[in-house]
GUVEX-388515 format. One record per residue (C-alpha): x, y, z. Coordinates in steps of 0.5 Angstrom, whole numbers, plus 500, padded with zeros to 3 digits. Layout:
residues N
((X Y Z))
...
END
This chain:
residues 317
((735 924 942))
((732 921 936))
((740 921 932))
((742 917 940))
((736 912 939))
((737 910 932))
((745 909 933))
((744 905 940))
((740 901 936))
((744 900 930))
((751 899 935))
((747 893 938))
((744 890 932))
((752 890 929))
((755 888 935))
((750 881 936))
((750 880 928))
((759 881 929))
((759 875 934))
((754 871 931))
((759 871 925))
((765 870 929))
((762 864 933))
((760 861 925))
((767 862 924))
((770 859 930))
((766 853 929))
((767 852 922))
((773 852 923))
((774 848 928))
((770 842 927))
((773 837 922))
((767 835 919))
((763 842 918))
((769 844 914))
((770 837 909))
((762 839 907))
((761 841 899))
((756 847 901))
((762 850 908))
((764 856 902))
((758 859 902))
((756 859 910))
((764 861 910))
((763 867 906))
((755 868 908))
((759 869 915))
((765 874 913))
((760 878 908))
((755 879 915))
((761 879 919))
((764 886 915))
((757 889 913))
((756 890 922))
((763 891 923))
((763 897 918))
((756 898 920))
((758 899 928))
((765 903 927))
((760 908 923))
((755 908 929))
((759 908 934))
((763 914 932))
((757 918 931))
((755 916 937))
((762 919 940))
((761 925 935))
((754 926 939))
((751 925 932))
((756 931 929))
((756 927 923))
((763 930 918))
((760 926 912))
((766 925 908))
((768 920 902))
((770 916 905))
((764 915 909))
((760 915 902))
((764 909 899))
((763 906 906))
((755 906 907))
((753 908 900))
((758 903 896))
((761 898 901))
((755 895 905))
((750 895 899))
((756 890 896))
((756 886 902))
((748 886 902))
((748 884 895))
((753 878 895))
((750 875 903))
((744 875 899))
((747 871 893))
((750 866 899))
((743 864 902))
((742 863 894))
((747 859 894))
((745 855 901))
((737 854 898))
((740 851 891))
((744 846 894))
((738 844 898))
((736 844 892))
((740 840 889))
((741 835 895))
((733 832 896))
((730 833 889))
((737 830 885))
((739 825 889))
((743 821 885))
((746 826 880))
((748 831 886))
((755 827 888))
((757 829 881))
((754 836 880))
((756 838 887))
((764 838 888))
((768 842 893))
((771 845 888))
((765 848 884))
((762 850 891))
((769 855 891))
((769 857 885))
((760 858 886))
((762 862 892))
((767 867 888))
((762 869 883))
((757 870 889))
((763 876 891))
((765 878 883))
((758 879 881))
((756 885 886))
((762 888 883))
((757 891 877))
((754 896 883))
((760 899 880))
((762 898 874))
((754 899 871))
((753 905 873))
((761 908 872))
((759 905 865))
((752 909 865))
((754 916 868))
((761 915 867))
((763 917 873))
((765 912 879))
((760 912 885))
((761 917 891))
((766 922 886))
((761 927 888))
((760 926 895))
((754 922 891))
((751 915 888))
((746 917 882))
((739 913 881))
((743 908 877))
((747 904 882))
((740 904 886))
((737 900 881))
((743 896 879))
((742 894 887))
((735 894 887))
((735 889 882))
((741 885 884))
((738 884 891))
((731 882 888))
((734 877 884))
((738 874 889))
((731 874 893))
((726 871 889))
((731 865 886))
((732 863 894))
((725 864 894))
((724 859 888))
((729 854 890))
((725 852 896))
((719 852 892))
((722 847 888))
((723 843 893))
((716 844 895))
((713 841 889))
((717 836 889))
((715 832 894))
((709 833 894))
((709 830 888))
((714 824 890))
((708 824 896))
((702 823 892))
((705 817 888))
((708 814 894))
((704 808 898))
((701 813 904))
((705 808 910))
((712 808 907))
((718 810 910))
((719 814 904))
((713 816 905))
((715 818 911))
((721 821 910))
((718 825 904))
((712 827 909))
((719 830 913))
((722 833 908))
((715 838 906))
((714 840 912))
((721 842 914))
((721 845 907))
((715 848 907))
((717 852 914))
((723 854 911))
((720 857 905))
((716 861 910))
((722 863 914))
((725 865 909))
((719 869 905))
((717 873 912))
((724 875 913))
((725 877 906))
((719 881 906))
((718 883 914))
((725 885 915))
((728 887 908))
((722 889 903))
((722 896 906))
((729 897 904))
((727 895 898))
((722 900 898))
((725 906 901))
((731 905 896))
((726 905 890))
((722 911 893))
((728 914 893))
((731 913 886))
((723 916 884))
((722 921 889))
((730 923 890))
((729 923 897))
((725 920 903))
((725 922 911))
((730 920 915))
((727 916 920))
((723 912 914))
((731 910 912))
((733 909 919))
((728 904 920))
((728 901 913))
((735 900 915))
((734 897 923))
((730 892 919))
((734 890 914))
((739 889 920))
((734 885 923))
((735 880 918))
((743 880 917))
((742 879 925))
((737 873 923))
((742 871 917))
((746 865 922))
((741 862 926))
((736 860 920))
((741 858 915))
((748 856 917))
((746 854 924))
((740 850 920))
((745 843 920))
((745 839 926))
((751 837 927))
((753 844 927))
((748 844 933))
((751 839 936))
((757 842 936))
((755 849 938))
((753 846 944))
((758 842 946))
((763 849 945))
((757 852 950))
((758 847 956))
((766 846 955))
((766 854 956))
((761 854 961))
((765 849 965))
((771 852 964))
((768 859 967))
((765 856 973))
((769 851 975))
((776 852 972))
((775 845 968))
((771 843 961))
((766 838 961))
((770 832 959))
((764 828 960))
((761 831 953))
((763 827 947))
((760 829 940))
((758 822 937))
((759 821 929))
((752 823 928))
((752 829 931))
((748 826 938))
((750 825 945))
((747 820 947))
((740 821 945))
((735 815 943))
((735 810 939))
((728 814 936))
((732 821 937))
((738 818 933))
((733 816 927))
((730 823 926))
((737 826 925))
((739 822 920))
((733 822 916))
((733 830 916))
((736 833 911))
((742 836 912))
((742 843 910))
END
């Protein structure tokens, strides 16, 4: 009963985060202006990296709900769970990386970040973020001499090498909106207090102090206990199957919370998902879209003067 519950779990958790992926895509793609942003690479592969993660998670779960919990472990199955979906962890990590980097860049290097961030180096940015996880492999071969998975197994050295990757990856997202913390409370202090600089800085702190406590409760809520059960079992050998199963289901959670918090954090992008939202409704119900609903320049409709302000001094990532 317990085998059934757990992989139900699992099964709607990678479903939703499979849509949530999907709908990144299709919007991305089908905006113009989202797609000619410097950072689109890393949303786009932050998207396909959580998209296949729940994919494969799902078929697995799925199967073995098929199955009645009779699970035919075979090696394809070891590189999939034990090799694969850790791979793909690690380089979604690196891509919300890179997403907290170029906020970085963008609010505290105004005026070097046309220079520092092209289009081109954002590309090559985000091939490094699917090249660099490749050490899961190569290290530990490197190590034991022998691949993962070669004996139905992965030894305690791929499991620091993933441990330590993915903790890299954290605590530089971490500090990259730390940064940008300090910054502007730096910038606050030597600004007049009723400057529109000021204002706009004031602006910027809080959104940036909320993000990096978004980003430390999901990080530490939602994806430290994998951490600690991968570590426990690298100093243990082994640990409960329902402690792993949990671990798991949280750090699905965070996969699931991925999108919403970082790549649907633009406000344009906003605009546009609901401007989708409403044309589908209206061609369900009624049969027709919305032509009514116009996406302006900056990513309103039709809002106030007031409202149109704000959205322009909020920071675009």
């Amino acid at each position: 009963m317990g085998c059934v519950v757990i992989s139900a779990l699992f099964v709607t958790i990678t479903f939703l985060t499979m849509v949530q992926g999907v709908l990144t895509l299709y919007i991305y793609t089908k905006e113009k202006r989202l797609r000619k942003r410097e950072p689109s690479p890393f949303v786009y592969s932050l998207a396909v990296s959580i998209t296949c993660l729940s994919a494969f998670s799902f078929a697995f779960n799925a199967r073995l709900l098929s199955l009645g919990c009779r699970n035919d472990y075979s090696i394809l199955w070891c590189v999939i769970l034990n090799i694969l979906l850790k791979y793909l962890h690690v380089v979604s990590c690196f891509c919300v990386t890179c997403l907290a980097l170029y906020r970085y860049l963008y609010l505290c290097w105004p005026l070097r970040y046309p220079t520092l961030v092209t289009k081109r180096r954002c590309c090559y940015v985000t091939l490094a973020c699917w090249a660099l996880p490749m050490s899961l492999v190569a290290v530990p071969s490197v190590i034991d001499g022998k691949a993962p998975c070669a004996d139905m197994n992965v030894t305690v050295s791929f499991h620091m090498t993933y441990v330590v990757m993915y903790i890299l990856g954290a605590l530089a997202t971490f500090v990259a909106y730390l940064l940008v913390a300090l910054e502007f409370r730096k910038k606050r202090h030597s600004a007049a207090p009723n400057s529109d600089m000021a204002k706009f800085d004031l602006l910027v702190k809080v959104r940036t102090e909320r993000c990096a406590l978004h980003v430390f409760a999901l990080y530490t809520i939602l994806s430290l206990p994998h951490i600690i059960t991968v570590t426990m079992n690298i100093m243990h050998g082994t640990t409960t199957g329902l402690n792993r199963d949990i671990a798991a289901l949280l750090q699905r959670l965070h996969l699931l919370l991925f999108l919403p918090f970082y790549a649907w954090a633009n406000p344009l992008f906003r605009a546009v998902l609901v401007s989708w939202a409403k044309n589908t409704w209206a061609r369900l119900t009624c049969g027709t879209s919305a032509d009514t609903f116009e996406l302006h320049s900056n990513g309103t409709n039709d809002e106030s003067a007031e409202m149109k302000e704000r959205r322009r001094l909020e920071p675009s990532v």
